[in-house]
C-alpha positions as CSV (number, residue, x, y, z in Angstrom):
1,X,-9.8,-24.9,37.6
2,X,-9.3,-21.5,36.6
3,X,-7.1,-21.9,32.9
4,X,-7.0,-18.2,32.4
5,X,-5.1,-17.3,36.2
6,X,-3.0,-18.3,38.5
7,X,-4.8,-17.7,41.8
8,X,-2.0,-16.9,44.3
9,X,-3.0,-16.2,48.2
10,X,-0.5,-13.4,49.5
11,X,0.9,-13.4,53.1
12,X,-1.3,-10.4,53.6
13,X,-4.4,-13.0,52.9
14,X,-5.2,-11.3,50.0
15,X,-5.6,-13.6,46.5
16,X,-3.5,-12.2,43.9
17,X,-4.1,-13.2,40.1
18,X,-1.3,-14.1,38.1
19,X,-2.9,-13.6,34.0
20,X,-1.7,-16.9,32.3
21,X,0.6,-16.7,29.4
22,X,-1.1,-18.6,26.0
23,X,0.5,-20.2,23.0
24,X,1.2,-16.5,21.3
25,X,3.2,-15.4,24.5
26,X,5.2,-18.4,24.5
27,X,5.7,-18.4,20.6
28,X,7.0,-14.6,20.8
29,X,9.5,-15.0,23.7
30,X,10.6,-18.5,22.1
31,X,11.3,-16.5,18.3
32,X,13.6,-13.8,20.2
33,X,15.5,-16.4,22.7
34,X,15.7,-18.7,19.4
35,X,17.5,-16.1,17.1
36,X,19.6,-14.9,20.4
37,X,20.8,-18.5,20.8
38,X,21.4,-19.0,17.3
39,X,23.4,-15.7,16.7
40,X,25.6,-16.3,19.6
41,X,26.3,-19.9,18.3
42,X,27.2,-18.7,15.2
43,X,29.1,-15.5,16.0
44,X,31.1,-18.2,18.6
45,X,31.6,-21.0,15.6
46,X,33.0,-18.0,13.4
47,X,35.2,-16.2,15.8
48,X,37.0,-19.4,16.9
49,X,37.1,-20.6,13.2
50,X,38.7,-17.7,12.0
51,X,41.7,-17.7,15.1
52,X,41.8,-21.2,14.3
53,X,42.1,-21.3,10.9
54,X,42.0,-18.3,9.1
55,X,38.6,-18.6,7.4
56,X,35.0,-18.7,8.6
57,X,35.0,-22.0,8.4
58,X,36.5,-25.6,9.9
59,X,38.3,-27.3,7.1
60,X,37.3,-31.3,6.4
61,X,41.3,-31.7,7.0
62,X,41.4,-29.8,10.3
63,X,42.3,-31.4,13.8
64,X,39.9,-33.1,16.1
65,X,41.7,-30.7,18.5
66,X,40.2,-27.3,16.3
67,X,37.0,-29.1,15.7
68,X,36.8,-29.5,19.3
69,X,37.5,-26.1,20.0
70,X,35.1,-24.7,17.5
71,X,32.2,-26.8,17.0
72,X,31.7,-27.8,20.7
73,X,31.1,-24.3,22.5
74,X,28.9,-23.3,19.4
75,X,26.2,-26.3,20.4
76,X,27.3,-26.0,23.9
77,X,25.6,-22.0,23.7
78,X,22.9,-23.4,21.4
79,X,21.7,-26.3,23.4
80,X,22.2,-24.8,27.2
81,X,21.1,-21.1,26.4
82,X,17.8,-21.4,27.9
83,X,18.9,-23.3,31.4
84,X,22.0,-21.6,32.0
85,X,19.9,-18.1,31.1
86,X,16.5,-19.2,33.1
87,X,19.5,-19.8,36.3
88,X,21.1,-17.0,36.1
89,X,17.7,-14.8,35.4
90,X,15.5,-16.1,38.3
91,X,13.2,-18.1,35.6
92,X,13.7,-15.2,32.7
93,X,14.8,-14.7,29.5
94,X,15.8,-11.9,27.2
95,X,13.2,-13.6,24.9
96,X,10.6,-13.7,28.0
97,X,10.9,-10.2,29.4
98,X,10.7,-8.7,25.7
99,X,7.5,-10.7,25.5
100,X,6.3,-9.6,28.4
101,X,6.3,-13.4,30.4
102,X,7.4,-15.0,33.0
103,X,8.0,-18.8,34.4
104,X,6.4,-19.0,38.5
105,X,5.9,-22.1,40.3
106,X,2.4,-22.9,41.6
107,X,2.9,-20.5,44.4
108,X,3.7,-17.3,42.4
109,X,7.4,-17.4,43.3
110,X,10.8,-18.2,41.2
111,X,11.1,-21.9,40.5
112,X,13.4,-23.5,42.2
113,X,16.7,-24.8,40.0
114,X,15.4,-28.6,39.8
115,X,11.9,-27.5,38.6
116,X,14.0,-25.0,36.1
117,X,16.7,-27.9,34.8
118,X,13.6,-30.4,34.3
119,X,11.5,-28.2,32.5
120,X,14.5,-27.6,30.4
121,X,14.8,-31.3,29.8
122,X,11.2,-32.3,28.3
123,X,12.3,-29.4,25.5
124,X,13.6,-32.8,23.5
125,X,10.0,-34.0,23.9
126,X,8.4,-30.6,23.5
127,X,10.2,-30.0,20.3
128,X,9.0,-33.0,18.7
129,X,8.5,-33.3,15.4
130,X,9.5,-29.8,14.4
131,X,9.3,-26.6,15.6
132,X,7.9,-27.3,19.2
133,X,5.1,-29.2,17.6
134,X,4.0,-31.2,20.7
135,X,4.3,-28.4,23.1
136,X,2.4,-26.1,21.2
137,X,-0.2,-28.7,20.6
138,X,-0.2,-29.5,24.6
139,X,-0.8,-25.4,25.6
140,X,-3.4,-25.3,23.6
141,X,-5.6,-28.0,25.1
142,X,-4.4,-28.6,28.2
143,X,-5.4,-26.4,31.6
144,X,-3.2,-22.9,32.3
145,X,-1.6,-23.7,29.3
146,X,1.2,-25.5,29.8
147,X,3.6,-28.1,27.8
148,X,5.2,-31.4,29.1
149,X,8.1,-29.6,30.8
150,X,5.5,-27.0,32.5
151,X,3.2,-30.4,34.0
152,X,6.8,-32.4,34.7
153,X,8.4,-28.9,36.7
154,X,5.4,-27.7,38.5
155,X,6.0,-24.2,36.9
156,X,3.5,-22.1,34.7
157,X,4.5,-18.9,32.4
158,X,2.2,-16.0,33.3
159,X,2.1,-12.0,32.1
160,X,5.1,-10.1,33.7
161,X,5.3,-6.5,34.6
162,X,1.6,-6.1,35.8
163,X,0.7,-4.8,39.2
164,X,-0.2,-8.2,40.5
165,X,3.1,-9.5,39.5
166,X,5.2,-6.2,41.3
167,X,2.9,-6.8,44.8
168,X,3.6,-10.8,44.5
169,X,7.3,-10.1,44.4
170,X,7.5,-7.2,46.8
171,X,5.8,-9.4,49.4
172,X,7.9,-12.4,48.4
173,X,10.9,-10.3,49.3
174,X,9.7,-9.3,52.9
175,X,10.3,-11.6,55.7
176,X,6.8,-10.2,57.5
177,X,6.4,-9.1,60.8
178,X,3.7,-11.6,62.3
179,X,3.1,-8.9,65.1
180,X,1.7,-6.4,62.3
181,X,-1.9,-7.3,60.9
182,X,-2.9,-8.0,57.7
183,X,-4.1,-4.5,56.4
184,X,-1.0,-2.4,58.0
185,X,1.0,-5.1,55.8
186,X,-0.7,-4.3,52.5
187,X,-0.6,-0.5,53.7
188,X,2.8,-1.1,53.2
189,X,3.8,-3.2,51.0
190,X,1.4,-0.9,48.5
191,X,3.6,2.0,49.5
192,X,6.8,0.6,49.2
193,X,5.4,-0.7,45.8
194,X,4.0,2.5,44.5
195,X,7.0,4.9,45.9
196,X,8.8,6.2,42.8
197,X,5.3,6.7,41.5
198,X,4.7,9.4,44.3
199,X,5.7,13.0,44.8
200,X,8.4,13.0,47.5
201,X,6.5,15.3,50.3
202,X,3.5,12.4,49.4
203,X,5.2,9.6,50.5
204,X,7.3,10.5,52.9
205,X,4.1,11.7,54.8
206,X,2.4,8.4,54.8
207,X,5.9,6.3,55.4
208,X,6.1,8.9,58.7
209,X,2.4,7.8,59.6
210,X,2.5,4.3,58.7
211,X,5.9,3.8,60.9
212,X,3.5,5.7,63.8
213,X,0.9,3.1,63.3
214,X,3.7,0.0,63.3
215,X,5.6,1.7,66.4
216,X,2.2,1.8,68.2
217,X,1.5,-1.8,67.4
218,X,4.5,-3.1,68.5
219,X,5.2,-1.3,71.6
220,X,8.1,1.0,69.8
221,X,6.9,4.5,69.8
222,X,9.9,6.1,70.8
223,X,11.3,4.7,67.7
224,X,9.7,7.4,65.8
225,X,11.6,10.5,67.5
226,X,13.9,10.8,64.4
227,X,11.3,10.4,61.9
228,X,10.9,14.1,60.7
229,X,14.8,14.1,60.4
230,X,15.3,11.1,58.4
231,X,15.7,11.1,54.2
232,X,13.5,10.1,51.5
233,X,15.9,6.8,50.8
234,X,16.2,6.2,54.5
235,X,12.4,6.7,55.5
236,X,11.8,3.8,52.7
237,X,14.6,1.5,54.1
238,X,12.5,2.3,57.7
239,X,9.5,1.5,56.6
240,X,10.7,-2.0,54.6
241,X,12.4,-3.0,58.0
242,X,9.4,-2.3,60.2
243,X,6.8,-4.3,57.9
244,X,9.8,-7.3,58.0
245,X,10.3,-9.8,60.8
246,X,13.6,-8.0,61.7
247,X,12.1,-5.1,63.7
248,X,13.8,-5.1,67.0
């Protein structure tokens, strides 16, 4: 088994290689998500202290009621920052897109909400003794680097932001036309992919002759009447529903 990439193969048939996140990654993004979580815990426990009591602080003497009201959302952010966050962010951080990762199942795509609350779980065992000592100890001997809650969810934590990473998604997104074949898929997935990086005459040229090809492989040609007419924004949203299984 490969422990340096996640070998991913795309609907295209083509493997894509997801780069595999190490113990420095995962360190980095954990630092940032850590003082995030902490900051907002405090700032919470001091806000609601001072409305509640005039100071910074919960006096010994104060209600259960206050207490309640001030101690309980401050753990509440600590302790369920990182699932509520990994939910809401498709398997993300702040922490992890500052350090550049991201968490994928074994398939390259988001993990699902069950693989993200478990992996969230095992953090009590991956936190052991101190300072993620068993988790960090697990990534660096065991294969793709991964700690208890990684083996338990089925996810991994690879680079983000590569090329690899951008095609994964992009064909992830489509819902592919299984009359097209394989290369007029990559053709356009790549362009779709690689648009803003293109000068606008550029890309609206191939669009116009990739839609040609698709039209002629699916029996559609007079489709392709209006193509000189049509926008920059509306030859991309042609060319995304062509490659997708919702060309009529």
């Amino acid at each position: 088994m490969n422990t340096d990439a996640l070998i991913v193969t795309s609907p295209t048939g083509v493997d894509v290689e997801l780069a595999i996140a190490g113990p420095g990654s995962r360190s980095h993004a954990f630092i940032i998500d850590w003082h995030i979580r902490i900051l907002l815990a405090i700032l919470w426990y001091c806000l609601a202290a001072y409305f509640q009591t005039g100071s910074l602080y919960v006096k010994p003497r104060s209600s259960a009621a206050i207490t309640a009201i001030v101690t309980l959302p401050a753990l509440a952010i600590y302790f369920l920052y990182h699932p509520l966050v990994e939910l809401a962010m498709r398997g993300r951080t702040p922490g992890k897109r500052m350090a550049g990762v991201r968490l994928v199942n074994r398939l390259g795509g988001t993990p699902s909400t069950l693989a993200l609350l478990i992996r969230n779980g095992f953090r009590i065992i991956d936190s052991l003794p101190v300072f993620y000592g068993v988790g960090l100890c697990i990534t660096l001997f065991s294969a793709q680097r991964v700690r208890l809650g990684d083996l338990a969810a089925g996810t991994l934590l690879v680079h983000d932001g590569d090329d690899e990473v951008k095609a994964l998604a992009q064909l992830g997104s489509l819902r592919l036309n299984s009359s097209l074949d394989a290369g007029t898929i990559a053709l356009g997935n790549d362009l779709l992919l690689r648009w803003s990086d293109l000068q606008p005459s550029r890309r609206q040229e191939l669009a116009r002759d990739l839609l040609r090809r698709i039209a002629k492989a699916t029996g559609s040609e007079r489709n392709t009447e209006d193509l000189q007419s049509l926008r920059d924004r509306d030859l991309k949203g042609r060319l995304r529903t062509a490659l997708s299984a919702e060309t009529r």
